[in-house]
C-alpha positions in Angstrom: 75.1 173.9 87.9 78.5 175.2 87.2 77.6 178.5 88.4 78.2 177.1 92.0 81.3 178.1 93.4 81.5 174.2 95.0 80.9 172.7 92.0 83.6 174.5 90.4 86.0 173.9 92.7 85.3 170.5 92.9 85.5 169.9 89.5 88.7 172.1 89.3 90.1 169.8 91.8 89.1 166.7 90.1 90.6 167.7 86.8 93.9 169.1 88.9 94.0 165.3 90.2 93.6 164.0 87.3 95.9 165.6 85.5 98.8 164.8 87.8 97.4 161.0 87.6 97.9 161.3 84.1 101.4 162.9 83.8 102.7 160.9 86.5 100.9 157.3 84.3 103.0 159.2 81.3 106.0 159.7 83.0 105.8 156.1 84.5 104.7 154.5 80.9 107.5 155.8 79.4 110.0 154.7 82.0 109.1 151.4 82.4 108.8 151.5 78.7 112.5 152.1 78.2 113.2 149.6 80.8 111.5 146.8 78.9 112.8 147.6 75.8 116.2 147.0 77.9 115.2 144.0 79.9 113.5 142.5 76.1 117.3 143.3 74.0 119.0 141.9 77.1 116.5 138.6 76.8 116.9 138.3 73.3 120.9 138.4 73.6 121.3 136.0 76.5 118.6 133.3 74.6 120.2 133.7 71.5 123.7 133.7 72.9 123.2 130.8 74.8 121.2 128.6 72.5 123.8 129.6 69.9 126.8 128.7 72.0 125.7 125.5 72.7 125.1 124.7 68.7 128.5 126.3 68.2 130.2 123.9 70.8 128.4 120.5 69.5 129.7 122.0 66.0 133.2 122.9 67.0 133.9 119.3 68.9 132.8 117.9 65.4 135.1 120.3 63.4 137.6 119.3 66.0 137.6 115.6 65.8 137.6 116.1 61.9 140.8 118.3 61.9 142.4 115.7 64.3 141.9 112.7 62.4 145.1 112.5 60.4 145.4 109.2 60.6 142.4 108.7 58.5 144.6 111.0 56.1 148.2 109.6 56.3 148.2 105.9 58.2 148.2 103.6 56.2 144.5 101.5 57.3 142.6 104.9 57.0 139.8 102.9 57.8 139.7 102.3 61.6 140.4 106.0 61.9 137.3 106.7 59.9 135.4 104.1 61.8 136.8 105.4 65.2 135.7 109.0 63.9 132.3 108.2 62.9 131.6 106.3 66.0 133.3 109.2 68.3 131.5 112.2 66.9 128.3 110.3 66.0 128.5 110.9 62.2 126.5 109.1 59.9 129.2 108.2 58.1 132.8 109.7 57.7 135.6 109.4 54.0 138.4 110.5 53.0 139.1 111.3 49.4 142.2 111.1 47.6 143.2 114.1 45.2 145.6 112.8 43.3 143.4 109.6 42.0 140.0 110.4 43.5 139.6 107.0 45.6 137.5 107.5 48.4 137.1 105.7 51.8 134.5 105.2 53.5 133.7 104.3 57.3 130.2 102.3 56.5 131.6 100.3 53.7 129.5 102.4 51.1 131.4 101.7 47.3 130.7 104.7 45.3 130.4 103.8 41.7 132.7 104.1 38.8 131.3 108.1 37.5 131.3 109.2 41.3 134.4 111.7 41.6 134.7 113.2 45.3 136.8 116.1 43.7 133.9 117.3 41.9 131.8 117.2 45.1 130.6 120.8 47.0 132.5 119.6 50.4 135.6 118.5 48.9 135.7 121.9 46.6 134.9 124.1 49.5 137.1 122.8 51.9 139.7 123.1 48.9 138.9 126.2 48.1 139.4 127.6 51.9 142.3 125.8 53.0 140.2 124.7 56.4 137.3 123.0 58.3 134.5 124.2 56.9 130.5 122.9 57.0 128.4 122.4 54.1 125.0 123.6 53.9 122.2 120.7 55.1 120.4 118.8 53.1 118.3 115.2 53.0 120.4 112.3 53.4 119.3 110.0 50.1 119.3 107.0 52.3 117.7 107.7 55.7 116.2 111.3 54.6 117.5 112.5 57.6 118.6 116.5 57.4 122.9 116.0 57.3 125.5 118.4 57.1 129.0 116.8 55.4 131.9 118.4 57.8 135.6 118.6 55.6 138.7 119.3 56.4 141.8 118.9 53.9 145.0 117.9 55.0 148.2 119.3 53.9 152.3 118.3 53.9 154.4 120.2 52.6 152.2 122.7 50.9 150.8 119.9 48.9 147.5 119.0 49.1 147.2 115.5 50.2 143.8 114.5 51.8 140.4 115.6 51.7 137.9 114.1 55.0 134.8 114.7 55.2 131.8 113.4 57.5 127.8 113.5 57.6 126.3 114.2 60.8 122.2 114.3 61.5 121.3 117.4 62.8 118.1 116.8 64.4 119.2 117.2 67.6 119.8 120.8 66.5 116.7 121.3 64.7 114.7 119.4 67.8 116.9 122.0 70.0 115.9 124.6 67.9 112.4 124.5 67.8 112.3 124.3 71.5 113.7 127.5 72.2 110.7 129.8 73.1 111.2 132.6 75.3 107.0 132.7 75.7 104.5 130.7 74.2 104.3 132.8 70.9 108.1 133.1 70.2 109.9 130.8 68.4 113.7 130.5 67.2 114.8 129.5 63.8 118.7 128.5 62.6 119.1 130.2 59.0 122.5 129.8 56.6 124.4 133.0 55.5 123.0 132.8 51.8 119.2 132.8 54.0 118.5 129.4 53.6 116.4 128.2 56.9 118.5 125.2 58.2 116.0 124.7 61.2 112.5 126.1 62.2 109.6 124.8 64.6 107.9 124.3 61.3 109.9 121.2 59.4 108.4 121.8 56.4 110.0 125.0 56.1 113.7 123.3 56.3 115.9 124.1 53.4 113.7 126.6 52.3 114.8 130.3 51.6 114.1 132.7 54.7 112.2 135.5 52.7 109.2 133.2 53.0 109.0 134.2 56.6 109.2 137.6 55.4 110.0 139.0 52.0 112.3 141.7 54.1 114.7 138.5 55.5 117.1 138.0 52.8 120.7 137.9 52.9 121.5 141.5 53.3 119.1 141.7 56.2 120.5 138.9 57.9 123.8 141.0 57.9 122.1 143.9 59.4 121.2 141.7 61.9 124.2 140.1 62.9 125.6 143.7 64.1 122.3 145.3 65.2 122.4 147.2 68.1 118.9 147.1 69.4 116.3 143.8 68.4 114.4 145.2 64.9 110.5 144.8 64.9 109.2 142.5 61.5 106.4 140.9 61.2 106.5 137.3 61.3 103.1 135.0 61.2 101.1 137.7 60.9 102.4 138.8 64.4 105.1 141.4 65.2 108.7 140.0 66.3 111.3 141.3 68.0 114.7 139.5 66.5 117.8 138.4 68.3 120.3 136.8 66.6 124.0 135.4 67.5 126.3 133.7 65.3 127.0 129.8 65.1 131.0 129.5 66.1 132.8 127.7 63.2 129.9 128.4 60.3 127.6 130.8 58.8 125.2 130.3 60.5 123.0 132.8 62.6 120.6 131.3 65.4 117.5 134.4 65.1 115.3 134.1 68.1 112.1 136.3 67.3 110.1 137.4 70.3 106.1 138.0 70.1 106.2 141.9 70.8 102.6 141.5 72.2 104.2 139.2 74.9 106.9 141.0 75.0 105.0 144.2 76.1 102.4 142.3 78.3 103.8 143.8 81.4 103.2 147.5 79.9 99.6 146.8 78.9 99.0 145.4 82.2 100.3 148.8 84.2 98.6 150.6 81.8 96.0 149.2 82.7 95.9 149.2 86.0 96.9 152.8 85.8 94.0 153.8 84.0 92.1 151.9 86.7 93.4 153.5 89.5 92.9 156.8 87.7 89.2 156.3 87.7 88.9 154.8 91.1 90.9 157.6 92.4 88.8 160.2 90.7 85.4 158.6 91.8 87.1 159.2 95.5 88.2 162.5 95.0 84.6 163.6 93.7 83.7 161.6 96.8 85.8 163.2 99.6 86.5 166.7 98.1 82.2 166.9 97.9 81.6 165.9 101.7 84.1 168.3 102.7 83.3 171.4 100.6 79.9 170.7 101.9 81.0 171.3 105.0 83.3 174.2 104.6 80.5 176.0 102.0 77.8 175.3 104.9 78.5 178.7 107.0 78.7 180.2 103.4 75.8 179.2 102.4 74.6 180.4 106.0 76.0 183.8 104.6 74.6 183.9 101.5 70.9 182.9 102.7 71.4 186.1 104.8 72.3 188.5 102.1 69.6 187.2 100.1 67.0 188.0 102.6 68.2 191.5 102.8 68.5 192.2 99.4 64.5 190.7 99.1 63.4 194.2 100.8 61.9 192.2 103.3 65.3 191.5 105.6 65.7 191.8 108.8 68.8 193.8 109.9 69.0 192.5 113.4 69.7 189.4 112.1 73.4 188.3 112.5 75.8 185.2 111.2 77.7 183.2 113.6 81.7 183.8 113.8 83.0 180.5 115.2 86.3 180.1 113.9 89.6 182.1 111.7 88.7 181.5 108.1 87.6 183.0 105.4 84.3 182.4 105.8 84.1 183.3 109.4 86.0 186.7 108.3 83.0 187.2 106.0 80.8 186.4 108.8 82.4 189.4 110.4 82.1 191.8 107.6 78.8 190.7 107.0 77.8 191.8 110.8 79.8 194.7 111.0 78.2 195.8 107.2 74.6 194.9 108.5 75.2 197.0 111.7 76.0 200.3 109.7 73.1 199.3 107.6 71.0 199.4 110.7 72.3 202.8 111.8 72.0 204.3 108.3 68.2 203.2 108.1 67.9 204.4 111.5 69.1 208.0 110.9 67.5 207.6 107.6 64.1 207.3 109.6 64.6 210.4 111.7 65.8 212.1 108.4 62.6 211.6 107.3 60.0 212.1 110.0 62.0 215.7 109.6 61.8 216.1 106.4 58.1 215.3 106.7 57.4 217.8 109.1 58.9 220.4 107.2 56.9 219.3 104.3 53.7 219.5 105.9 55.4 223.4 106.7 56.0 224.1 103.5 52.5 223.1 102.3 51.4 225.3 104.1 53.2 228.1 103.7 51.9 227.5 100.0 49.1 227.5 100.5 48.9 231.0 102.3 51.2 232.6 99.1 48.9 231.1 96.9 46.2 232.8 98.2 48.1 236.3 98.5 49.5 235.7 94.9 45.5 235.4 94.2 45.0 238.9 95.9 47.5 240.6 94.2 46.7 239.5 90.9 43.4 240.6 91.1 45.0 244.1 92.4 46.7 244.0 88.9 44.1 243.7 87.4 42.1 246.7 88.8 45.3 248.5 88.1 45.8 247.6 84.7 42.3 248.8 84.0 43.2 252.5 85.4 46.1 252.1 83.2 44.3 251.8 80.1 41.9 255.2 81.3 45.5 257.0 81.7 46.7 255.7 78.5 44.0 256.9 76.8 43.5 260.7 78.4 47.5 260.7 77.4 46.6 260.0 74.1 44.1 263.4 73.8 46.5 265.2 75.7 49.2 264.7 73.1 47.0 265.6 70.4 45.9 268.7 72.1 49.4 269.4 72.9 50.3 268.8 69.0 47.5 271.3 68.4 49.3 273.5 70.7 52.4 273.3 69.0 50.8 274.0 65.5 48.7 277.0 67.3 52.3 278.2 68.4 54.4 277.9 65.5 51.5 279.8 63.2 51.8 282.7 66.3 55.4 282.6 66.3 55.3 283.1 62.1 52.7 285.9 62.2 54.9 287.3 65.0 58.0 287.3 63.2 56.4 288.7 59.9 55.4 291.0 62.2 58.9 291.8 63.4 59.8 292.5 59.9 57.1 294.5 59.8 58.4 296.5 62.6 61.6 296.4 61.5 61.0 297.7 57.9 
């Protein structure tokens, strides 16, 4: 089958096609690629950023109100400034401790007993320690089991340390906040404390728990990576792949991570991918469909062509025959040559004919021409024959001759002794 020139070309044509379907699906792929890896950063930075934001501005109006409330510090009825705090910034309850004798007040009326020191107390040594506003870690309110974070702020005059204030404030509204924030229906955010510890996540029993059990790879250090990262890390979260986002929480530690299903993420890809490969076979299946109508059509004069040179090459051709020449292509050039070839093959055969009938004649000539030497080559062999008989006689009366003529010459060298003895004889 692939011996066919149309088949070839077909197929050559298909795979040409398909090639340039292929690049130009790479090509695209990889573009739009890029682009979503763009468009995905730039969605993780504007969630996180936003969502963030607005958990930084409910926690900065809080650290606010807290650094503002010297008259819970200094007046002298510390009281209706706590009272007026809590009910302001919707604390659970807000106090102010003393550092000189370690009395406390409190806005609810709570009496802490006799050991309780507030001096000895995480928020009043932190905020100590940092000379500012500062927020505590959460943890589960004893009475209501709520999740709290204690806000403190210490006051100074004079370079002297004079009050310590602090507040609890529920955070549900940031954990409900939080675990709403899902860019698709597989994404998720979570809130997570500088040391790791998860401060909110969709999951609540995974509050106050330490973020490596998300992941053994999000600790502490990671989380710093994070903060500065320039493009959204992949890591594998609920046995899915995430792409993480994270922004900072104004006035804390805190980082707000939003972690994007990658699979969503790259839906759009798959999906023109897809299609590409789609239109790849559809457009193939057309190609084989279109190119093969109209090769039959240009190859039919060919085929015209070759039909004709198969016929003479069969020995059983006929040379008058002749291919049509409608039209300037190729084929209808070989139409030409074909005609003009067979013509000249005519007139050769032609002459050829006469070529013969000569050469035939002049055959039949020489036959007989052959025929009539043979016959004298017949007579003069039997000529030689007599001849070579009468040769033999003569060779043979030679032969006595010769002898008689040695005889001779024996005869006449005896005379010519007995002469010249008699010479001698004379002579003496």
């Amino acid at each position: 089958m692939l011996t066919s020139l149309r088949t070839r070309i077909l197929i050559a044509a298909v795979v040409v096609i398909t090639l340039a379907l292929v690049i130009n699906g790479i090509a695209s792929y990889f573009t739009l690629q890029s682009h979503n890896e763009r468009q995905t950063a730039q969605q993780l930075d504007a969630t996180a950023e936003g969502h963030a934001q607005a958990v930084g501005e409910w926690i900065e109006a809080r650290l606010a109100m807290a650094a503002a409330a010297e008259g819970a510090a200094f007046g002298d009825a510390p009281l209706a400034s706590l009272q007026q705090l809590a009910a302001s910034g919707g604390f659970l309850s807000t106090y102010v401790a003393d550092p000189r004798s370690g009395d406390m007040v409190t806005s609810d009326g709570w009496v802490p007993p006799a050991d309780y020191d507030p001096r000895v107390r995480p928020w009043y040594q932190r905020a100590e320690a940092v000379g500012d506003t500062v927020v505590t870690l959460p943890y589960v309110d004893a009475n209501t089991g709520q999740l709290v974070v204690t806000i403190a702020h210490p006051f100074y005059q004079g370079g002297r340390l004079e009050a310590v204030l602090g507040g609890d404030i529920v955070i549900d509204t940031i954990v409900e906040g939080v675990a709403e924030i899902r860019p698709s229906p597989e994404s998720f955010a979570f809130l997570v404390a500088g040391d790791g510890t998860l401060i909110a996540h969709p999951d609540p029993a995974l509050a106050l728990e330490p973020a490596t059990r998300l992941n053994p790879t999000l600790d502490a250090a990671f989380l710093e990576e994070l903060a500065v990262a320039e493009a959204p890390p992949r890591l594998a979260l609920g046995e899915r792949d995430r792409l993480l986002g994270s922004r900072g929480i104004a006035g804390t530690d805190w980082q707000l991570v939003v972690a994007l299903d990658e699979h969503e993420a790259t839906a759009g890809l798959r999906a023109i991918l897809g299609t590409s490969a789609l239109t790849l076979v559809l457009v193939a299946l057309g190609a084989v469909l279109v190119l093969g109508a109209l090769l039959k059509v240009v190859f039919r004069r060919l085929q015209l062509a070759r039909d004709a040179m198969q016929d003479v090459a069969s020995g059983e051709g006929d040379l008058t025959r002749r291919l049509p020449e409608e039209g300037q292509d190729e084929v209808a050039q070989i139409a030409q040559a074909f005609n003009r070839f067979v013509a000249k093959m005519d007139a050769v055969m032609l002459t050829i004919r006469d070529s013969s009938e000569s050469v035939r004649i002049a055959a039949n000539e020489i036959a007989s021409g052959g025929q009539d030497l043979s016959r004298r080559t017949d007579s003069a062999a039997s000529s030689l024959q007599q001849t070579s008989a009468s040769m033999e006689e003569i060779t043979g009366t030679v032969a006595q001759t010769a002898d008689s003529a040695q005889q001779a010459n024996q005869l006449a060298l005896s005379a010519s002794q007995v002469a010249a003895r008699g010479g001698e004889v004379v002579g003496e």
